[in-house]
N, C-alpha and C positions, 0 to 999 in steps of 0.2 A: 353250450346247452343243446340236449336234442332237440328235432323238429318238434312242434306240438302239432297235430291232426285237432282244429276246433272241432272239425264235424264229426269225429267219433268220440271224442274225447277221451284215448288213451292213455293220456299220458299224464301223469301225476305231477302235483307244483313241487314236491321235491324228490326228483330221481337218485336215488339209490345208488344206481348204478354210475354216477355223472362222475368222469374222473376229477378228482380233489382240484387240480389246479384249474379249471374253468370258472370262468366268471360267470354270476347272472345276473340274465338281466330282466329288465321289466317286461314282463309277457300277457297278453290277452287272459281273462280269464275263462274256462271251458269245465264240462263236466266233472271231473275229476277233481279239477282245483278246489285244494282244502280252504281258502278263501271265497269259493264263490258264495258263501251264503253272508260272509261277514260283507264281501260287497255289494250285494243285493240288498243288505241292513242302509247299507250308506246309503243308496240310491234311493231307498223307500223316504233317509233321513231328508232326502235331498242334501249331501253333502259331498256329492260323487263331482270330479273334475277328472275326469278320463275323456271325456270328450269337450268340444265347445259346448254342445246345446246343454247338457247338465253342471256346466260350471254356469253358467249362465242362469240356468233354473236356482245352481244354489245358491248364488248372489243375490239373488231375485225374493230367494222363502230368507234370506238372512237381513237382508233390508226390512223385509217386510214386518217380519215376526221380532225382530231384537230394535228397532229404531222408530218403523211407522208407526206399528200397533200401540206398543208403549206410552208413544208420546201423545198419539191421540187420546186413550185412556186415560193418560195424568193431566193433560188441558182441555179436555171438553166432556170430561166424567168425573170431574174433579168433584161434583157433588157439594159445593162450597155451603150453599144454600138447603144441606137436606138436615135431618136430623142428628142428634148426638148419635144414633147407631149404625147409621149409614154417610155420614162426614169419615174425608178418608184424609185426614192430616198427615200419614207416614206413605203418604203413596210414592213420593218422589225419591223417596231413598228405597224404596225397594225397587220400583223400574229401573233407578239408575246403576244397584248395584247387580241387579239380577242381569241387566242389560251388560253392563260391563264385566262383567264374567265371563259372560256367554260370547261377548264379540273376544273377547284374550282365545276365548278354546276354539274360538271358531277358526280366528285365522291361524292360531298353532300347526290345528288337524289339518289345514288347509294347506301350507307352507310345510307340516311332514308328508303329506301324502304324494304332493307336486315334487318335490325337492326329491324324495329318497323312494317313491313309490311304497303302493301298501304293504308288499311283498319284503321290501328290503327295510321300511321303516321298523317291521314287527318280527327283524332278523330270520326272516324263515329263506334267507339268502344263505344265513348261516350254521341252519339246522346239517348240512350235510357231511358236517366234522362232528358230528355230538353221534350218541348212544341211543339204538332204537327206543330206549326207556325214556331217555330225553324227547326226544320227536314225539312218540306215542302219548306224552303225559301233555308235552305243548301243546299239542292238536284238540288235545281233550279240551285242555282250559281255556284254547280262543273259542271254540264253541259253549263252556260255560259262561264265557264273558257277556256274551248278550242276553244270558238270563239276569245277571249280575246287574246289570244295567237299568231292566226293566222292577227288578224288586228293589230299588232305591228311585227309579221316577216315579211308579203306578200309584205308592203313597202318596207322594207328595200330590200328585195329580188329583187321585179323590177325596185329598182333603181340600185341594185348591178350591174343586169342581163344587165340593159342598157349599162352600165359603160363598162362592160366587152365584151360584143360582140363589142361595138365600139373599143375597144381596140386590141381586136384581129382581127378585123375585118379591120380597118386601116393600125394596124401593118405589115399585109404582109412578108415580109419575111425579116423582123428586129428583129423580135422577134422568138428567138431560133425552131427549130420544127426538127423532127424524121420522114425521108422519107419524104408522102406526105406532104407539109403545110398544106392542106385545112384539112385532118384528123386529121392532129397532132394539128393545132390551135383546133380545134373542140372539141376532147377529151380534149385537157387542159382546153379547157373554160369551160369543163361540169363537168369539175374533182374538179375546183374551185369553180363554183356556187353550188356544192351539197356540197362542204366544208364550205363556208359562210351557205347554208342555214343549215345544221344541227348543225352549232356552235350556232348561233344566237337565234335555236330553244330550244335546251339544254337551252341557259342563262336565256330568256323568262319565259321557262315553270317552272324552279324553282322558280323565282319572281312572276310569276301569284299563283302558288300554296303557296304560303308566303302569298299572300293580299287572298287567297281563306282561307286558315286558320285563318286568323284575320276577317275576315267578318264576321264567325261561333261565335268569340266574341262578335263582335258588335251586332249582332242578340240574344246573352246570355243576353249582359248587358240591350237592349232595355227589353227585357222579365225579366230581373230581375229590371228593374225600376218600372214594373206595381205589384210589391211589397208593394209600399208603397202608392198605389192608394187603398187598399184594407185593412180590419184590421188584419194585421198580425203584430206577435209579436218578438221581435225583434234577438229570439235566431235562428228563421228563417233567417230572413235578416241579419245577421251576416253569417250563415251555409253556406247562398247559397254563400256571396260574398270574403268568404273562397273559397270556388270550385273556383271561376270564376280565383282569386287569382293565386292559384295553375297552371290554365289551363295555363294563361300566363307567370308563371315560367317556364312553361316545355315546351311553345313556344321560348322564348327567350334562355334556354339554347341547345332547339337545332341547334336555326337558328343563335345562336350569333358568332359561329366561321364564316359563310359565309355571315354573311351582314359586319364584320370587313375585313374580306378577299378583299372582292366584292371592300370596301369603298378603301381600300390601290392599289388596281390593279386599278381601275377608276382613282385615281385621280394621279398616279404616271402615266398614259397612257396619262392622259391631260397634265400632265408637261413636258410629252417625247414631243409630241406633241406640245408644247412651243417653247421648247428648240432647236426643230429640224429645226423649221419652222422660228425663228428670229434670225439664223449665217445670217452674212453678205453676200452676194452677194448670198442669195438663193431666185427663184424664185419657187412664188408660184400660182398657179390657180387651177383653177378645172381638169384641165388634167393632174396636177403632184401628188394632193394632197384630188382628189377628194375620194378617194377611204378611205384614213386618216378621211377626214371630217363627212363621211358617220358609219366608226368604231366609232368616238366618240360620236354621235349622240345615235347609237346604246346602247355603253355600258353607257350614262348616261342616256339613259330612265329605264334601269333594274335598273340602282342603284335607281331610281325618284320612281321606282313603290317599291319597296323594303322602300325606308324611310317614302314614303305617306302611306301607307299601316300600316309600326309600331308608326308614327303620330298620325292616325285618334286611332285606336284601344286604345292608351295612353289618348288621349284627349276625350275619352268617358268613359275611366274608371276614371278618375279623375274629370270627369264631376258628378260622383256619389258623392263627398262630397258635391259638392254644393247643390244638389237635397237634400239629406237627411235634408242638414240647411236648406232648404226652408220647409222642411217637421217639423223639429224640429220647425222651427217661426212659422209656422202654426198652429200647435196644442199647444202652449205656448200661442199665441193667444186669442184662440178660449176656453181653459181653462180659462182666467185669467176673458175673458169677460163674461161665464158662469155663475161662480163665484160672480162677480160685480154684477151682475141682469139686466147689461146695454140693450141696445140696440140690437137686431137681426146682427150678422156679416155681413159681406161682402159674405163668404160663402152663408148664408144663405138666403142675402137679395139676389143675383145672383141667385139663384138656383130657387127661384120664376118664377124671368122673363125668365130662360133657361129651363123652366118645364122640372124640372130635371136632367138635364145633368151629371153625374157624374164629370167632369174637368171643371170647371170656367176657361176661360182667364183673363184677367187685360185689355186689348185692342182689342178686336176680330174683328176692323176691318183695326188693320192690319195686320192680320195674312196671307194674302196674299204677302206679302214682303217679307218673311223670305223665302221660298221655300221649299228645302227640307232640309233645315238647321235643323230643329227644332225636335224634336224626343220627345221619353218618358222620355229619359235623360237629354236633354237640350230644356227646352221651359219654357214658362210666364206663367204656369197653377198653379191656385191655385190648394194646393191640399183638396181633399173633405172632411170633419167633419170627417166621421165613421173612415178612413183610420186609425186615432191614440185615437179612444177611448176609449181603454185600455189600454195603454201605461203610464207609468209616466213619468215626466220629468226626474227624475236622467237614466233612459233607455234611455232615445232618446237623453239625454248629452252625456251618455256614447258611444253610436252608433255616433255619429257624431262625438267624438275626436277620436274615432276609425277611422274614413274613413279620416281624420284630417290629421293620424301619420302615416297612412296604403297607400298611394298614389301606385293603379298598375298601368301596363304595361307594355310596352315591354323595354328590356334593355341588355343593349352589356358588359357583365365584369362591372356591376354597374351603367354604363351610361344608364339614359333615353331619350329613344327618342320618345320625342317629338317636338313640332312645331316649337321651339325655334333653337333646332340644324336641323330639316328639314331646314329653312328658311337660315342658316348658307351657310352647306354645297350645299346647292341647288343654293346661290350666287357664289360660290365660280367656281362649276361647269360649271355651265351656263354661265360664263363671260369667262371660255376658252372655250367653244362650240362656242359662240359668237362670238369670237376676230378670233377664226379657218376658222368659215363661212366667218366670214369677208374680210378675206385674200383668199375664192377661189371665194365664187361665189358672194360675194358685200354686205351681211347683215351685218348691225352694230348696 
C-alpha cells in the first residue's frame, strides 16, 4: 500500500491505482479518508478502540449507561409505593432486555472492529476489484448509514423523553430523590434518557452496518449480472460468482453469532412481555406499560432491519440461477434457429424496431409497474444475441446446474435466510408487538 502523508492528507483509503496483488492494511485515519466521518461517529458514540485511553472511555460509557444506570433505576426508582400511574411493574424486563441487547451489539462491534479493523470489517479492503459504480454507490450508502441510524433512534428517543419527564415530572415526591427533588428527579431523568439513548444507539448502529454490508453485495451481484449481457466466457462468470460466494460466507460467519443472539433475546423479551402482562388482575395501559411497549417496538425493528437485510441479499443471489437459465434458453434458442435457416428471432426482429438497444423487453409497456423491483438480476429482458456467441451448450449446462446446486447467501449455523423464514418470524413478532400495543394504547 502506498505511503499515506497524514499532514496533507493526499491520499485516499482506496487507491486506484494500488496493484491488485497488495494487501491492506489497517491505516491511520487522515483527510481524505472516506471513513473519517464514520469514525468520528464512533468516537463521539464512545465506541472507538483505536487507542488505549478511548477503549477505555468506551468501557467506562458501557458500564456505565447499559449496567450502572439501569440497575440503579429498577432498585431505588422502583416507585413500589407511588401510584397506579407512576408504579412501574414492567421495569425489570425492559432494562434487562434493552440492557441485554445492547451489551450482544456492544461487544460484536467491539470484537469486529479490534479483530478485522473498521476498514477491512466494512470490506472497503475489497473495494479495489469491483467497478467505479460499485465503489461510488458504497461510499454513498456508508455516508447514508448514519442518517439511517439517527431516523430509527431520534423516535424512539422523543417518545422515550416524553414518557419520562411526564413521569418524573408528575411524580413529585412519590418517587424516591436525594436532597433536592427538583435536582434529584432532574439528574435521574437525564441519567436515564442518555442510558436509553446510547443503548438503543449501540443496537441500531450494528443492524445498520449489517444491511450497509449486504447492500455492498447487492451492488456486486447487480454488477456481476451485466456478465452475461456481454460475451464473456464462462470460466469468468464462474470466478467472479466464486468471490461473491465467498464474500457472503465471511458475512454470515461473522454476523451469525449476533443475529442468532439478537433473534433468542427478541423473542424471549416478547414472551416476558406476554407473560407479564396476561396474570390475572393485572392492569395494563400506557402509564404502567408504556415504556414495555416502546422496548419492544425498539428491539423488533433491529431484529426487522437485521432479517430484511439478510432476505433481500439471499433473494438476489439466488436470483442468479434464474437469470443464467434465461441466459441458457436464450442462446439454445437462437442457435437451434440459426441452424434451421428459419426465420429472423425475436431478438433480432426487436432489435430492429429498438434501433438497437442492447436489452429487449417481452412487455415494455409495463414496465412502469414493476418500480424499483426490477434490476439486472431480476427482470423480463431478453438477453442479447452476441452475450453467448461463443459459448457452447454443454458450458452454459454446466454453468447453470452449477448456480442450480450452488444456491448463496446469508446463513445462521446452516440455516438460510431467506423470505420464507423473514415472513415466519416477522409474524410471529409482530403479533406480540400488536397484542402489547393493544393492551396500552388501543391498536389491534
Amino acid at each position: 500500500m502506498a505511503d499515506i502523508d497524514i499532514s496533507t492528507g493526499n491520499e485516499p483509503l482506496i487507491n486506484h491505482e494500488n496493484n491488485r496483488n497488495k494487501v491492506f492494511n489497517r491505516c491511520v485515519s487522515h483527510q481524505q479518508d472516506e471513513l473519517q466521518s464514520f469514525r468520528k461517529y464512533l468516537r463521539w458514540m464512545c465506541v472507538d478502540h483505536s487507542s488505549p485511553w478511548t477503549a477505555i472511555l468506551s468501557w467506562t460509557m458501557f458500564v456505565v449507561f447499559t449496567i450502572v444506570v439501569p440497575a440503579i433505576s429498577h432498585f431505588l426508582l422502583a416507585c413500589a409505593e407511588c401510584d397506579s400511574y407512576h408504579s412501574r411493574p414492567y421495569d425489570g424486563v425492559v432494562q434487562l432486555s434493552l440492557s441485554s441487547v445492547a451489551a450482544v451489539s456492544f461487544l460484536c462491534l467491539t470484537r469486529f472492529v479490534s479483530k478485522y479493523g473498521l476498514r477491512r470489517f466494512l470490506f472497503f479492503d475489497k473495494l479495489w476489484d469491483e467497478s467505479e459504480t460499485v465503489r461510488r454507490n458504497y461510499t454513498n450508502q456508508l455516508n447514508t448509514s448514519l442518517h439511517i441510524v439517527s431516523y430509527f433512534v431520534i423516535p424512539c428517543f422523543l417518545a422515550m423523553s416524553a414518557y419520562k419527564i411526564w413521569w418524573y415530572a408528575s411524580g413529585g415526591s412519590q418517587i424516591p430523590f436525594l436532597g433536592n427533588v427538583i435536582l434529584s428527579d432532574t439528574v435521574a431523568c437525564v441519567m436515564e434518557l442518555c442510558s436509553w439513548l446510547y443503548r438503543t444507539t449501540v443496537i441500531f448502529l450494528v443492524c445498520v452496518l449489517f444491511r450497509l454490508i449486504c447492500h455492498l453485495q447487492i451492488l456486486r451481484l447487480q454488477d456481476f449480472a451485466k456478465l452475461f449481457q456481454i460475451d464473456s466466457d464462462v470460466g469468468s462468470i464462474l470466478s467472479e460468482h466464486l468471490r461473491i460466494r465467498r464474500h457472503l460466507r465471511i458475512i454470515s460467519h461473522r454476523y451469525r453469532s449476533f443475529i442468532l443472539c439478537l433473534l433468542v433475546l427478541v423473542t424471549g423479551s416478547q414472551f416476558s412481555s406476554l407473560l407479564i402482562t396476561t396474570k390475572a388482575y393485572t392492569e395494563v395501559n400506557i402509564y404502567r406499560a408504556g415504556e414495555l411497549a416502546l422496548c419492544s417496538m425498539t428491539l423488533v425493528t433491529a431484529l426487522l432491519i437485521l432479517l430484511r437485510s439478510a432476505s433481500k441479499i439471499t433473494h438476489k443471489a439466488q436470483a442468479v440461477t434464474c437469470l443464467a437459465a434465461k441466459w441458457h434458453v436464450c442462446a439454445t434458442l437462437e442457435s437451434f434457429e440459426i441452424a434451421d435457416g428459419e426465420t429472423p428471432t425475436l431478438v433480432a426482429r426487436n432489435s430492429h424496431s429498438n434501433k438497437g438497444n442492447d436489452v429487449i423487453t417481452l412487455a415494455e409497456s409495463d414496465s412502469d409497474d414493476y418500480g424499483d423491483e426490477e434490476d439486472d438480476l431480476d427482470n423480463n429482458n431478453i438477453i442479447p444475441a452476441y452475450a453467448f456467441s461463443t459459448i457452447s451448450f454443454q458450458k452454459r449446462q454446466a454453468l447453470v446446474s452449477y448456480f442450480e446446486n450452488n444456491r448463496a447467501g446469508i446463513t445462521v449455523y446452516g440455516f438460510t435466510l431467506d423470505r420464507g423464514t423473514l415472513h415466519t418470524i416477522f409474524g410471529l413478532e409482530l403479533s406480540l408487538v400488536l397484542w402489547l400495543l393493544g393492551k396500552t394504547i388501543g391498536i389491534s
